[in-house]
C-alpha positions in Angstrom: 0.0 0.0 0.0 1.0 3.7 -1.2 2.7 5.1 2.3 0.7 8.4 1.8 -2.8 6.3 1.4 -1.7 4.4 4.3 -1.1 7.6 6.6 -4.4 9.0 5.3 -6.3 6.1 5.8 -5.0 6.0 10.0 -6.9 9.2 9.9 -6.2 12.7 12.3 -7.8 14.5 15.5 -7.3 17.4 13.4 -9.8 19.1 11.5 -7.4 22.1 10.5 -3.7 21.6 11.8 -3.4 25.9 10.4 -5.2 27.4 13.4 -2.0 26.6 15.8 0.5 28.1 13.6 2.2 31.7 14.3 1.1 33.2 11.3 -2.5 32.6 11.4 -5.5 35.3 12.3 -8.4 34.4 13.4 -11.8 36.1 12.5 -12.4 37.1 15.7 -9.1 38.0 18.3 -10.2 37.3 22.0 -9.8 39.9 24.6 -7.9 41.9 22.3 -11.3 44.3 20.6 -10.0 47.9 22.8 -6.4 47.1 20.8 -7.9 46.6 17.6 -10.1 49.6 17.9 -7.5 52.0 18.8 -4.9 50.6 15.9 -8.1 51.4 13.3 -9.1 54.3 14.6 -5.1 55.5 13.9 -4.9 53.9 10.4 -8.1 54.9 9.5 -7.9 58.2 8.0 -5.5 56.6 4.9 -8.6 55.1 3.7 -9.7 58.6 3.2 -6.9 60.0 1.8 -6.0 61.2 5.0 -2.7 60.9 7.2 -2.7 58.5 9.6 -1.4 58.7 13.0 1.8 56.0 13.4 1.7 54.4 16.5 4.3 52.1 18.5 2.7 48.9 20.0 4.9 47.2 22.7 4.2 44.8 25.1 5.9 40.9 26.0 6.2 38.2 23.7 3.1 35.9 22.7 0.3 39.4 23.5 -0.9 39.8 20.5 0.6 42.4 19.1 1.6 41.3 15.6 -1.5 39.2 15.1 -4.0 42.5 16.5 -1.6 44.1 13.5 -2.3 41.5 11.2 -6.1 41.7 11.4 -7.0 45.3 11.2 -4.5 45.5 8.0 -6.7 43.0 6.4 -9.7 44.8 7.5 -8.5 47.5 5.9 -7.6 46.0 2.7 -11.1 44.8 2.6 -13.0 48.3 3.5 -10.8 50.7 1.2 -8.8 50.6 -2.1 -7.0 53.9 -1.2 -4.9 52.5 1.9 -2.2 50.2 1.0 -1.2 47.4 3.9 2.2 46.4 4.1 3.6 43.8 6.6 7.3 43.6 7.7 9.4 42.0 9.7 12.5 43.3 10.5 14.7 40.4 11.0 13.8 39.5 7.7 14.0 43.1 6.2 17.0 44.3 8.5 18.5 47.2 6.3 17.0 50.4 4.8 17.9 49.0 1.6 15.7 46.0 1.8 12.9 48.3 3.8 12.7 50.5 0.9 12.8 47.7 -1.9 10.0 45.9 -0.1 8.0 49.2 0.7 8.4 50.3 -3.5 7.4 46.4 -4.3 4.5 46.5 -2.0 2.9 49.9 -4.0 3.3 48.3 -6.9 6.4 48.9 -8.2 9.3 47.2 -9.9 12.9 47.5 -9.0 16.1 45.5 -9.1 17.4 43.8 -6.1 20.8 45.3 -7.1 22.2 47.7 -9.0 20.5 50.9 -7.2 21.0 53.0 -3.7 19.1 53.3 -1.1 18.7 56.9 -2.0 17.9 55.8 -5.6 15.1 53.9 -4.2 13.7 56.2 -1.9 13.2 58.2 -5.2 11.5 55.3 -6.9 9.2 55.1 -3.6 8.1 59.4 -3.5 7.8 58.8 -7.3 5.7 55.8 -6.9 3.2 57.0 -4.2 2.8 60.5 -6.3 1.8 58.5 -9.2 -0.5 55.7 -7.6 -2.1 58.0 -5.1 -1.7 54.8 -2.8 -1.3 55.5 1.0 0.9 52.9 2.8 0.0 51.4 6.1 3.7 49.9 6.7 4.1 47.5 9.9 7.5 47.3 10.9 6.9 44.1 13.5 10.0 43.3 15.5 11.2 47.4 15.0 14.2 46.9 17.4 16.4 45.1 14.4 16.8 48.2 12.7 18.1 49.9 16.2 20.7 46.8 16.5 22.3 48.1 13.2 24.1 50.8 12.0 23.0 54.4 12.0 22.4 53.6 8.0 19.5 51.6 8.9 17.7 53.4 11.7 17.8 56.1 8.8 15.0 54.5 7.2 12.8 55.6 10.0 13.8 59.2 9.6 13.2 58.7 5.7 9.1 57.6 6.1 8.1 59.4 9.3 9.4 62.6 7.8 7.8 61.7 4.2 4.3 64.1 4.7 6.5 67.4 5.6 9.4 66.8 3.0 7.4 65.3 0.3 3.8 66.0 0.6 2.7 62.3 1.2 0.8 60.4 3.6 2.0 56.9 4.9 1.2 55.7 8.2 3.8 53.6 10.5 3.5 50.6 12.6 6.2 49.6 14.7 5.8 46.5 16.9 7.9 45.8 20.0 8.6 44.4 23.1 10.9 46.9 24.6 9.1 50.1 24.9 11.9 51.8 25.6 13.6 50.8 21.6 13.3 54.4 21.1 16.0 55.9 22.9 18.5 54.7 20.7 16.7 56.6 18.1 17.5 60.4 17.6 15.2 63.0 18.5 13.5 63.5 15.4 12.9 59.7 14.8 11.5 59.5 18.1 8.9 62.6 17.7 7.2 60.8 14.3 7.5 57.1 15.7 5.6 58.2 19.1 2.4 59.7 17.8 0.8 56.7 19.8 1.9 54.2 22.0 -0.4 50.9 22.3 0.4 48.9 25.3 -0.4 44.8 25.4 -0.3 43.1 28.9 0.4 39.8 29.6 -2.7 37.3 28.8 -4.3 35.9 32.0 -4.3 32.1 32.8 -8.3 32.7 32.0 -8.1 34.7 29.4 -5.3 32.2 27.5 -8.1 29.1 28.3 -10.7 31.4 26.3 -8.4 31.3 23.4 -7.5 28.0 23.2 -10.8 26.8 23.7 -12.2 28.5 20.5 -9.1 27.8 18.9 -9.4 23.9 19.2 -12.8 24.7 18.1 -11.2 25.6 14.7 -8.4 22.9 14.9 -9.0 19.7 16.2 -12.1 17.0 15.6 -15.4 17.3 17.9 -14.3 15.0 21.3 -11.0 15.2 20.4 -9.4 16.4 23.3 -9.7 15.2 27.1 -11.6 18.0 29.1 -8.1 18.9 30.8 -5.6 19.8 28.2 -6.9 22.9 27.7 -6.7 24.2 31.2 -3.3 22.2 31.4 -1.6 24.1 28.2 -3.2 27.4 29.1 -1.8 26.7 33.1 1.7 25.6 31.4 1.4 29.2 29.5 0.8 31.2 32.3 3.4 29.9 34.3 6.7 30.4 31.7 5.3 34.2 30.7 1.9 34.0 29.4 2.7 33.7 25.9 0.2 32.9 24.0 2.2 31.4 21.2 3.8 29.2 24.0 -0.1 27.8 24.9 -0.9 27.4 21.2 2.4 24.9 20.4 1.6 22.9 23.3 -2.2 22.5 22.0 -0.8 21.0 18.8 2.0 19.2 19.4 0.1 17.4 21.9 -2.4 17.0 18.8 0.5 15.3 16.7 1.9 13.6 19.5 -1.3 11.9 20.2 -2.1 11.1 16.4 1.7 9.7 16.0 1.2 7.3 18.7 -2.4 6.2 17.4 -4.8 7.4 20.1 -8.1 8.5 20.4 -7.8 11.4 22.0 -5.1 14.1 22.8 -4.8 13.7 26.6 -3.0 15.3 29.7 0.1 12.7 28.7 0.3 13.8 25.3 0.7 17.5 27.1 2.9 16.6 29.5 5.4 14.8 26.7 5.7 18.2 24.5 6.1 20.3 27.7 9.9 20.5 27.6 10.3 20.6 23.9 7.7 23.5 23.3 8.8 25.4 26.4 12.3 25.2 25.3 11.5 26.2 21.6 10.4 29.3 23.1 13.3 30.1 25.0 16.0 28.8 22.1 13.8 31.5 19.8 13.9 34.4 22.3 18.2 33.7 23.2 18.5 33.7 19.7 16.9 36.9 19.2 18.4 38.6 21.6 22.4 37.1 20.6 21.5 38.7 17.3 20.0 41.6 18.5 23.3 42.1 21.1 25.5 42.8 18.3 27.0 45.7 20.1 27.1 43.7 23.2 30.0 41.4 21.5 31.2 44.0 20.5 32.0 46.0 23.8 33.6 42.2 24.6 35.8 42.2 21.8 37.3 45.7 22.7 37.8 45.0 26.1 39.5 41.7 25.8 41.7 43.2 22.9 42.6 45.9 26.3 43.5 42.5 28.1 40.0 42.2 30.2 39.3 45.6 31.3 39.3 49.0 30.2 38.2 52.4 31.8 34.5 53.6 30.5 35.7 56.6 29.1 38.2 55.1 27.0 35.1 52.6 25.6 32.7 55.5 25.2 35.5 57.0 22.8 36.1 53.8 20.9 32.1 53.4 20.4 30.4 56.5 20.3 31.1 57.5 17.0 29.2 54.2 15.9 26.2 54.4 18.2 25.7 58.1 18.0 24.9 58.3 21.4 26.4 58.0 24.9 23.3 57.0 26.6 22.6 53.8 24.8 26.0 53.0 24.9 25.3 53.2 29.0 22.6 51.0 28.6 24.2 48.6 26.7 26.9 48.7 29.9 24.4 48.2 32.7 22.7 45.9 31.4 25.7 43.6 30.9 26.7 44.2 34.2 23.3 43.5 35.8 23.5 39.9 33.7 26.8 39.6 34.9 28.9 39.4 31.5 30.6 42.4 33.6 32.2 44.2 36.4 32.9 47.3 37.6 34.9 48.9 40.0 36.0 52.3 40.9 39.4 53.4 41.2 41.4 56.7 42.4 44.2 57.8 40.4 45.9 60.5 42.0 42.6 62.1 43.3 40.6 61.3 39.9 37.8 58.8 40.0 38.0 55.9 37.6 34.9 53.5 35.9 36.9 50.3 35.0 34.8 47.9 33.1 36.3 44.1 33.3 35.2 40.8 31.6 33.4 38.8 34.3 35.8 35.7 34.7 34.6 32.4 36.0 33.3 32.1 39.9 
């Protein structure tokens, strides 16, 4: 027998595996309707030819951020022809370059990858939006790449939230992340078009996470497919490593495939309990690599101090960074917060009546 007929012929508890994956939106997002008002309310004015207020959403992982995003951009695809919904995310689109190309692609127009400038494509994009009369609704989810890279690419920012008082044209910005405080690396005249509006998204309760997975294995799985407990067990397991939703969703599913690989008849509490590790783990192997990608300067405040042999005085590291981050301050809080994780040490010294900051590489205890 045909392996593929003999899989389908085992049958699934799933009616529609989609409904657990990231990337879906549901018709209707639970205990998230003041979010999704406010986020229309802002974008709403592009589908009258109108400028739209850009607004920064932040909040922890798995809060529904990006998916509250998500739906009112489709929404608004459906409602008006004028405003044009663009979705990015930045560790995909991590440069102004590909920003830019992406934005100019998503109005309609054709470049190529190569062969032009940023600044030749920011030209392609006024030109564009003068021609198609097209307002963009751009999303940047995940915003905080674009401050973990060079000066070059925060400059994008700068580019589109100054676009309606240097060229006469509407576009409305989205950024999404969880650090409300992304903005300070960002100079002051990024800051005052990027913080029109500031959308916060708290933690999901262990209640409120129940509520959504019990419509959402509505959706997914077969009717009596699930022993009453799994849902209160994966929203429980949620609520107790953050609250992510995301976290609650993978648990729902994998136990889903781990009962259909072993042949039962239902997904029950032991299916749960086998995924625990692995799905909570995922999690945490996603966020540490975000964040190892995201502390590029980190590594690199460790690669000049070790050059120094282990230590150096802050001043001296200030000088050899500053130039790059463009401002003293996030250098600081670059510092402190490797100190507080312990990747450093500090001490103070006095040499000859002048007070020192020496910054070390925290050896081994």
């Amino acid at each position: 027998m045909n392996i593929f007929r003999e899989i389908t012929s085992e049958g699934t508890l799933f009616k529609d595996e989609r409904v657990f994956r990231p990337d879906y939106v549901p018709a209707e997002l639970l205990f998230r309707e003041k979010h999704i008002s406010e986020i229309a309310r802002s974008v709403r004015p592009a589908a009258h030819g109108k400028q739209p207020q850009n607004l920064l959403l932040y909040g922890p992982s798995g809060t529904g951020k990006t998916s509250c995003a998500r739906f009112v951009l489709r929404e608004l695809s459906e409602y008006s022809q004028r405003a044009q919904p663009i979705y990015l995310n930045c560790w995909e689109y991590s440069s102004r370059h590909m920003v830019l190309h992406a934005l100019l692609e998503g109005i309609g127009m054709m470049a190529p990858k190569r062969g032009l400038s940023s600044n030749e494509i920011m030209e392609k994009v006024v030109g564009g939006l003068r021609q198609s009369g097209k307002i963009p609704i751009l999303v940047l989810d995940e915003v905080d790449r674009l401050f973990a890279a060079s000066s070059e690419e925060q400059k994008v920012l700068y580019d589109l939230g100054r676009m309606p008082e240097i060229h006469g044209l509407q576009i409305g910005l989205v950024g999404i992340t969880n650090n409300r405080d992304v903005l300070v690396r960002a100079d002051a005249r990024t800051k005052s078009s990027l913080m029109q509006g500031e959308i916060e998204f708290s933690k999901y309760s262990p209640q409120e996470l129940k509520g959504i997975l019990s419509e959402r294995a509505k959706l997914g799985y077969c009717d009596g497919a699930l022993e009453k407990e799994v849902v209160p067990l994966c929203a429980a397991i949620s609520a107790k490593n953050g609250g992510d939703a995301r976290v609650a969703l993978a648990l729902l599913w994998k136990a889903g495939l781990e009962a259909d690989g072993k042949g039962a008849k239902k997904v029950l509490v032991e299916h749960v309990k086998a995924v625990q590790e692995k799905c909570i783990q995922e999690a945490k192997t996603l966020g540490i690599r975000k964040e190892e990608e995201l502390a590029e300067m980190e590594r690199r405040i460790v690669k000049i101090i070790a050059a120094e042999g282990g230590s150096i005085e802050s001043g001296e590291l200030y000088e050899q960074l500053g130039a790059a981050m463009g401002e003293e301050r996030a250098v600081r809080l670059h510092i402190a917060k490797m100190v507080k994780s312990g990747v450093l040490e500090e001490k103070e010294t006095n040499d000859k009546g002048r007070k020192k900051r020496i910054l070390g590489i925290r050896g081994p205890k």
